[in-house]
Backbone as a chain_set.jsonl record, in Angstrom:
{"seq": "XXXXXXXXXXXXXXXXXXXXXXXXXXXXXXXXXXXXXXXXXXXXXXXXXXXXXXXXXXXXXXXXXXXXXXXXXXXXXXXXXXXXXXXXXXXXXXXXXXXXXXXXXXXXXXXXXXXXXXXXXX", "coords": {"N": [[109.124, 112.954, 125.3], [110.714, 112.715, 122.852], [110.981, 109.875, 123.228], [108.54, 108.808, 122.284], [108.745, 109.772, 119.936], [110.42, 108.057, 119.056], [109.689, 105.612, 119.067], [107.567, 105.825, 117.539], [108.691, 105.976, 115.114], [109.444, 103.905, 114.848], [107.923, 101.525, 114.674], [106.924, 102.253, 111.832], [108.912, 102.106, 110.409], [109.088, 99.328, 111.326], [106.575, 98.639, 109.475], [106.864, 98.823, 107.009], [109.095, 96.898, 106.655], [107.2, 94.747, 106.582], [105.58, 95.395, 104.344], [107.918, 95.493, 102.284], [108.676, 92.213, 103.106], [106.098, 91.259, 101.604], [105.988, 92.2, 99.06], [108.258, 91.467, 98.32], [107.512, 88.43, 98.622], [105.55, 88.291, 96.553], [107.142, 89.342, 94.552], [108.441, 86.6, 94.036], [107.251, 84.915, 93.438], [105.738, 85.35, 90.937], [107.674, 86.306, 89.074], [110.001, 85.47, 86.35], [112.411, 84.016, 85.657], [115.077, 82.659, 87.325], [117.086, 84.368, 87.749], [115.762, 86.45, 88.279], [113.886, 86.752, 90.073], [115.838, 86.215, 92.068], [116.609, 88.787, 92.361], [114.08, 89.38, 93.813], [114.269, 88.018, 95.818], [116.13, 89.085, 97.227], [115.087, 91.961, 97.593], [113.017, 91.469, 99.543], [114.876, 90.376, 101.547], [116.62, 92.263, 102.334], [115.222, 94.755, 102.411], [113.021, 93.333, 103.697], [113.975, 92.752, 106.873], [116.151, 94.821, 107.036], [114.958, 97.194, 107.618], [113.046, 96.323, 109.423], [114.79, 95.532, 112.195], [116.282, 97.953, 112.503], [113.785, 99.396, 112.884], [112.76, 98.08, 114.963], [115.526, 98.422, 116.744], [114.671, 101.211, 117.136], [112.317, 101.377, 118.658], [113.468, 99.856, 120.569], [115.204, 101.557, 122.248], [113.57, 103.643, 122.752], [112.1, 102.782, 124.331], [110.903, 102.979, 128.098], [110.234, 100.87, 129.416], [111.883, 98.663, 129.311], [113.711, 99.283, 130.852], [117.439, 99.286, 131.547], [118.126, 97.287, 129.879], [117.16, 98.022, 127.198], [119.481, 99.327, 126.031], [120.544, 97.314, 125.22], [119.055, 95.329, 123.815], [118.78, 96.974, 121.716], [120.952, 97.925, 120.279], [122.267, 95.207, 119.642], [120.036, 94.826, 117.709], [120.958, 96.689, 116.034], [123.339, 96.15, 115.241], [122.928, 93.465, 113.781], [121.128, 94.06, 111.619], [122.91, 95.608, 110.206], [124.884, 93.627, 109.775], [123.247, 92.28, 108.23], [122.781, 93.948, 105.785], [125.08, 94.243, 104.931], [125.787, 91.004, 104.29], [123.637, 90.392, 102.729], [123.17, 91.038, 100.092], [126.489, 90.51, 99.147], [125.387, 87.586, 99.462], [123.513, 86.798, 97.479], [124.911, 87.574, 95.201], [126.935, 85.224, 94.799], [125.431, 83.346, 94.552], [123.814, 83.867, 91.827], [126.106, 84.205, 90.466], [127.058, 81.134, 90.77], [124.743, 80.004, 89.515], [124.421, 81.018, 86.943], [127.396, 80.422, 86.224], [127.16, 77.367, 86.194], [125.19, 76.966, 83.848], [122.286, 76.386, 83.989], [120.46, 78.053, 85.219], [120.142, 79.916, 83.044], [118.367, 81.271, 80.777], [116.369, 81.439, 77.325], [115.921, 83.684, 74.875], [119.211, 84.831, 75.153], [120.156, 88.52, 75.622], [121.77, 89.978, 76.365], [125.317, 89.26, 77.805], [127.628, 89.947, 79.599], [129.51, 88.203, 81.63], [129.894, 86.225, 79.948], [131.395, 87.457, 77.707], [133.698, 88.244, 78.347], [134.633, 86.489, 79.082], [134.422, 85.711, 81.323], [133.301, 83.875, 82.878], [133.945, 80.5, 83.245]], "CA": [[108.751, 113.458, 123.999], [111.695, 111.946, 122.323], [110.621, 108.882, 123.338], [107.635, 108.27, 121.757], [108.804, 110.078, 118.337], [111.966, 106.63, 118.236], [108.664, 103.922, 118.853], [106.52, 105.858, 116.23], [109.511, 105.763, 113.7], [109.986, 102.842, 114.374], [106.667, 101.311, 114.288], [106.529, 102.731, 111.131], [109.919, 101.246, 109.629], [108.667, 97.788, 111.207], [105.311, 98.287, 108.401], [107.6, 99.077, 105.869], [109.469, 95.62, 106.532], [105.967, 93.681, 106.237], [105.544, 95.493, 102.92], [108.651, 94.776, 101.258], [108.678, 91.288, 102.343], [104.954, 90.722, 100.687], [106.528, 92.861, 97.361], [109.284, 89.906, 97.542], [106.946, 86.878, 98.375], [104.98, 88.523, 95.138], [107.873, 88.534, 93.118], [109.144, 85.434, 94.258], [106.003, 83.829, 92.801], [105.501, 85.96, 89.468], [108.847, 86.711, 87.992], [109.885, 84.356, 84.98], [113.397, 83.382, 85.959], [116.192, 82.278, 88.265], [117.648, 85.513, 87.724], [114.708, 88.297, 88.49], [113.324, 85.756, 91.544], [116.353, 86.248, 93.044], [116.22, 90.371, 92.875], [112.989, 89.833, 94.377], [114.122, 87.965, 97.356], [117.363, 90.18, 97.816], [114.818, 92.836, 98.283], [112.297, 90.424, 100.458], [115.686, 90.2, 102.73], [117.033, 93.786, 102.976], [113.653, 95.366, 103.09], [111.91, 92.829, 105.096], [114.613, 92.064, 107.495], [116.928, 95.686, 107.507], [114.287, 98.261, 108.071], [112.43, 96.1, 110.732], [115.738, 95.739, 112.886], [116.057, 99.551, 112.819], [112.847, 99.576, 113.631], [113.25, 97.271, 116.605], [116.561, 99.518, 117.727], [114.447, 102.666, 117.601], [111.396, 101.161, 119.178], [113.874, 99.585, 121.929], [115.874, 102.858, 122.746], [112.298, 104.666, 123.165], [110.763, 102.406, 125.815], [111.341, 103.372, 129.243], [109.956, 99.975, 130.409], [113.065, 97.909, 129.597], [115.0, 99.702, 131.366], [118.696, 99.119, 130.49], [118.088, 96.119, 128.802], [117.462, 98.198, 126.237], [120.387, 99.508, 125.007], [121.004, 95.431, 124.882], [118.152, 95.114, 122.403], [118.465, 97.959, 120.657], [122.531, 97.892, 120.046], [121.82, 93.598, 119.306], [119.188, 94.83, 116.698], [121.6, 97.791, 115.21], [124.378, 95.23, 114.633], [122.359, 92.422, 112.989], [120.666, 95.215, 110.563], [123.842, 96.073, 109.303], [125.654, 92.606, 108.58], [122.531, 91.763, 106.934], [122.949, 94.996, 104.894], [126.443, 94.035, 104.239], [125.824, 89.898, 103.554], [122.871, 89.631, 102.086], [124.159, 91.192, 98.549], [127.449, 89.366, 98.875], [125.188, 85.819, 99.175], [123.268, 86.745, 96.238], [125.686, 87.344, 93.652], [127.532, 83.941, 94.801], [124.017, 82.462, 94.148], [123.628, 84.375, 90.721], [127.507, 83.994, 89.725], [127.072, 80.457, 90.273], [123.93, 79.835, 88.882], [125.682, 81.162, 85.893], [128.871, 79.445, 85.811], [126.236, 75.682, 86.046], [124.526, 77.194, 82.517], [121.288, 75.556, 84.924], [119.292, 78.765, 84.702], [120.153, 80.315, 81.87], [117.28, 81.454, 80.059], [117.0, 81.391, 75.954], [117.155, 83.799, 73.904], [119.873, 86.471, 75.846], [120.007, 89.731, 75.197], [123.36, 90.718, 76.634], [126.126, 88.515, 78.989], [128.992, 90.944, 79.699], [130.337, 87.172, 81.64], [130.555, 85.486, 78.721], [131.689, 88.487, 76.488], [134.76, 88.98, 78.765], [135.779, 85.055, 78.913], [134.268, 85.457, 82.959], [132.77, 82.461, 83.146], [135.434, 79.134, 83.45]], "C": [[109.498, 112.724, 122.884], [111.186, 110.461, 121.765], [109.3, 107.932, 122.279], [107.703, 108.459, 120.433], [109.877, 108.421, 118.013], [110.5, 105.371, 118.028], [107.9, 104.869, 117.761], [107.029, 105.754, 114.913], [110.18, 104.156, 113.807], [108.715, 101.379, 113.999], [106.683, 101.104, 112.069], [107.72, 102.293, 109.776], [109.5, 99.311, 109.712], [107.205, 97.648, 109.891], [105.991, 98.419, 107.212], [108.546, 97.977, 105.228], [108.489, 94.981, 106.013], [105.524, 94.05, 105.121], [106.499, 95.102, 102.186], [108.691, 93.079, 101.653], [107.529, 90.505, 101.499], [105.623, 90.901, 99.265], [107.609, 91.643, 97.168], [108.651, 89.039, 97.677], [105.91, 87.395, 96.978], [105.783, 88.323, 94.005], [108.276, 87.421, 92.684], [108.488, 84.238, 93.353], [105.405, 84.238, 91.138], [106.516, 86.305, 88.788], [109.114, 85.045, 87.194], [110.606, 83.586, 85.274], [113.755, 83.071, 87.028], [116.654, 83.474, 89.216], [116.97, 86.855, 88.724], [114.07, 87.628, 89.894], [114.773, 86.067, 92.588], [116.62, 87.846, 93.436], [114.835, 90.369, 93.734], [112.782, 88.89, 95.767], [115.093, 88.527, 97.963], [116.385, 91.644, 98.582], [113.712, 92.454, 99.425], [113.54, 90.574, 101.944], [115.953, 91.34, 103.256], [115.587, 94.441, 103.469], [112.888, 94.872, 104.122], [112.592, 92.425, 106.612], [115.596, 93.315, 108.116], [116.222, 96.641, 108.247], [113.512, 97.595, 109.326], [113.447, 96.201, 112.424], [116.008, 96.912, 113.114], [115.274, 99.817, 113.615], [112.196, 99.302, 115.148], [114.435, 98.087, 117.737], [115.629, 100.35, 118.141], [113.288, 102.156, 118.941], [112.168, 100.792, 121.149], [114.21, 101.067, 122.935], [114.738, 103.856, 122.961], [111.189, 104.358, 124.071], [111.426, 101.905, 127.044], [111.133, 101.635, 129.788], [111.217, 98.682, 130.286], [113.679, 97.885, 130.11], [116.522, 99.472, 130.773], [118.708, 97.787, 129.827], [118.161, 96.646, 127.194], [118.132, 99.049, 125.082], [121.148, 97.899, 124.622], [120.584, 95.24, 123.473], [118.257, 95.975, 121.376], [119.805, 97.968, 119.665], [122.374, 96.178, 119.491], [121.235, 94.162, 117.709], [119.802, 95.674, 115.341], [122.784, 96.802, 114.239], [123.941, 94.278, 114.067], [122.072, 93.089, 111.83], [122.037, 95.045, 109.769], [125.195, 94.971, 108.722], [124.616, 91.738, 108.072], [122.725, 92.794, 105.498], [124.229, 94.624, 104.186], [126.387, 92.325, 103.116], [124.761, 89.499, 102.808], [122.895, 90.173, 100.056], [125.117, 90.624, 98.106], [126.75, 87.53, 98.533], [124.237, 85.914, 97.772], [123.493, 86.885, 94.69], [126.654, 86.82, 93.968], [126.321, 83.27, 94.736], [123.619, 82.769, 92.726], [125.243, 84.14, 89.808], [127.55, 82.833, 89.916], [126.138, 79.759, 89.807], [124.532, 80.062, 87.116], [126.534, 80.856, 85.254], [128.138, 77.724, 85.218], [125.894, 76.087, 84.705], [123.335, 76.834, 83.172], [119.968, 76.856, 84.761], [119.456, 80.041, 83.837], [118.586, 80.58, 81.146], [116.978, 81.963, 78.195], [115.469, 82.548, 75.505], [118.17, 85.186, 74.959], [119.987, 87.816, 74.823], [121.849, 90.26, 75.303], [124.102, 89.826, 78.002], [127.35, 88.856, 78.652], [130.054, 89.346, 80.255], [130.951, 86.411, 80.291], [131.324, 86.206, 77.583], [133.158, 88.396, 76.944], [135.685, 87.59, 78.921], [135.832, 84.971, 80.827], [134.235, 84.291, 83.351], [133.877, 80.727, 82.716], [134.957, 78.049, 83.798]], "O": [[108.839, 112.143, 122.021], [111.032, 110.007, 120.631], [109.293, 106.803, 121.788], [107.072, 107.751, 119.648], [109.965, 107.863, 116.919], [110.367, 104.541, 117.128], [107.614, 104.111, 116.834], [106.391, 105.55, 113.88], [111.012, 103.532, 113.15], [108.844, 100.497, 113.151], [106.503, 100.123, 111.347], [107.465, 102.197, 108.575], [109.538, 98.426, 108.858], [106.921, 96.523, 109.479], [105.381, 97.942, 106.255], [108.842, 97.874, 104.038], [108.709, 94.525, 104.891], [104.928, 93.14, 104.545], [106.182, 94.307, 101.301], [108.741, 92.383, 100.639], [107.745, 89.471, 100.867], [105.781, 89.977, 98.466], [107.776, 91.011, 96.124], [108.927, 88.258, 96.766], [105.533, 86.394, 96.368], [105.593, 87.66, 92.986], [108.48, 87.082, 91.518], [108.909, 83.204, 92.834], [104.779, 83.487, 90.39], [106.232, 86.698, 87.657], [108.611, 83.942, 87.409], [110.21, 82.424, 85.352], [112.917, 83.113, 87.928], [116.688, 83.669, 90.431], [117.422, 87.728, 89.465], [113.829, 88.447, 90.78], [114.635, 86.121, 93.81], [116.814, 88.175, 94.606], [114.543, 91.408, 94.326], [111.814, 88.852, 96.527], [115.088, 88.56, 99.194], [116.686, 92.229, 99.622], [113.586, 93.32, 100.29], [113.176, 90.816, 103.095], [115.666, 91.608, 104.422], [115.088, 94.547, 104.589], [112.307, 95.439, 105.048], [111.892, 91.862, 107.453], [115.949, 93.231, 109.292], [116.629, 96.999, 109.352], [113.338, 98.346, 110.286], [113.042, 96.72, 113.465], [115.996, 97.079, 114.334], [115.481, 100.294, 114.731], [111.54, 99.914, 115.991], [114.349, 98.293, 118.947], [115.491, 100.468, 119.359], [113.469, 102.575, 120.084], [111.794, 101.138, 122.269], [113.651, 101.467, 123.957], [115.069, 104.964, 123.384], [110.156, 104.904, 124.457], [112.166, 100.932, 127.185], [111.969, 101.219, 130.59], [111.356, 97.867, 131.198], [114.439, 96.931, 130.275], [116.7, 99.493, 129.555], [119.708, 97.495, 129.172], [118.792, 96.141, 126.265], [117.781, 99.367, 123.945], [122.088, 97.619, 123.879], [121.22, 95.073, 122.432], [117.852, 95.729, 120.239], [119.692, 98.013, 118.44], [122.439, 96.335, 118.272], [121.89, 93.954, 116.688], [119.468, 95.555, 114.162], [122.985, 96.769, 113.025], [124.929, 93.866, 113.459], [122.764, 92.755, 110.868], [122.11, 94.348, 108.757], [126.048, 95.152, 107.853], [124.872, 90.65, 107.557], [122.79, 92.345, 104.354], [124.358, 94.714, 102.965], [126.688, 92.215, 101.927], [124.784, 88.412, 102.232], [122.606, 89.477, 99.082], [125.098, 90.155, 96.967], [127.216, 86.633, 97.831], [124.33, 84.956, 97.004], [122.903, 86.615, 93.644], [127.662, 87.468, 93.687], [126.58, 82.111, 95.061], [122.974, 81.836, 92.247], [125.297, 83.934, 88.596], [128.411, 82.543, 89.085], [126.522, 78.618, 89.549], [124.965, 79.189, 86.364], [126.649, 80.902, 84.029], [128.468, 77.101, 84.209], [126.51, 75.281, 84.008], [122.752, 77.351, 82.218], [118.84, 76.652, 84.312], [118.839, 81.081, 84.07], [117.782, 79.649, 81.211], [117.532, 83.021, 77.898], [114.296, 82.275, 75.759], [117.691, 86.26, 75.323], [119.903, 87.927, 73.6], [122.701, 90.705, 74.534], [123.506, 89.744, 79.076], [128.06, 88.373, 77.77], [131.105, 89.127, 79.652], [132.081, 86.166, 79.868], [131.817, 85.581, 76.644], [133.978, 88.457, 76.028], [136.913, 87.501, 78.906], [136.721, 84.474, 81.517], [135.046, 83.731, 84.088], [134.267, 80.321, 81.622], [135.695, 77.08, 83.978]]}, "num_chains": 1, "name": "protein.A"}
């Protein structure tokens, strides 16, 4: 019983990956800047990349036919999930902080740059 509720939630987290990463290959291709292109492949990565790995654990841990392999796959899939969760925010604001620092995609006219206000930028 169990069983089949971890593959239908997880099923169901893997469609939820293949939507956010379309919503990021959409933004990727319609936002203006440097800046807003790269929110829209931060969420392309977490979304299309965290929730499917979940989805892959649950799906593993709910099918009898692996046998113990799959607490392999499923424990593999749990721990990838979550140092993407952790690095893929850290690599995008060292891709946005030095985008930044270059002046390279800067975009004219700003509105507000708390870096430059505070004497961040060197």
């Amino acid at each position: 019983m169990y069983d089949y509720l971890l593959v239908i939630i997880g099923s169901v987290l893997l469609v939820i990956g293949a939507v956010c990463d379309v919503l990021g290959a959409l933004g990727m291709n319609r936002f203006p800047n440097f800046f807003v292109r790269l929110h829209a492949a931060t969420v392309g990565v977490i979304g299309g990349a965290f929730y499917p790995l979940i989805g892959t654990a649950l799906i593993a841990f709910g099918s009898e036919f692996l046998g113990t392999y799959r607490w392999f796959m499923g424990g593999c899939s749990l721990v990838s999930a979550f140092l993407i969760l952790i690095l893929a925010p850290a690599g995008s604001h060292a891709l946005a902080r030095a985008a930044h620092k270059s002046k390279t995609a800067i975009v004219q006219p700003k509105v507000v740059d708390h870096l430059e206000e505070d004497g961040g930028v060197k």
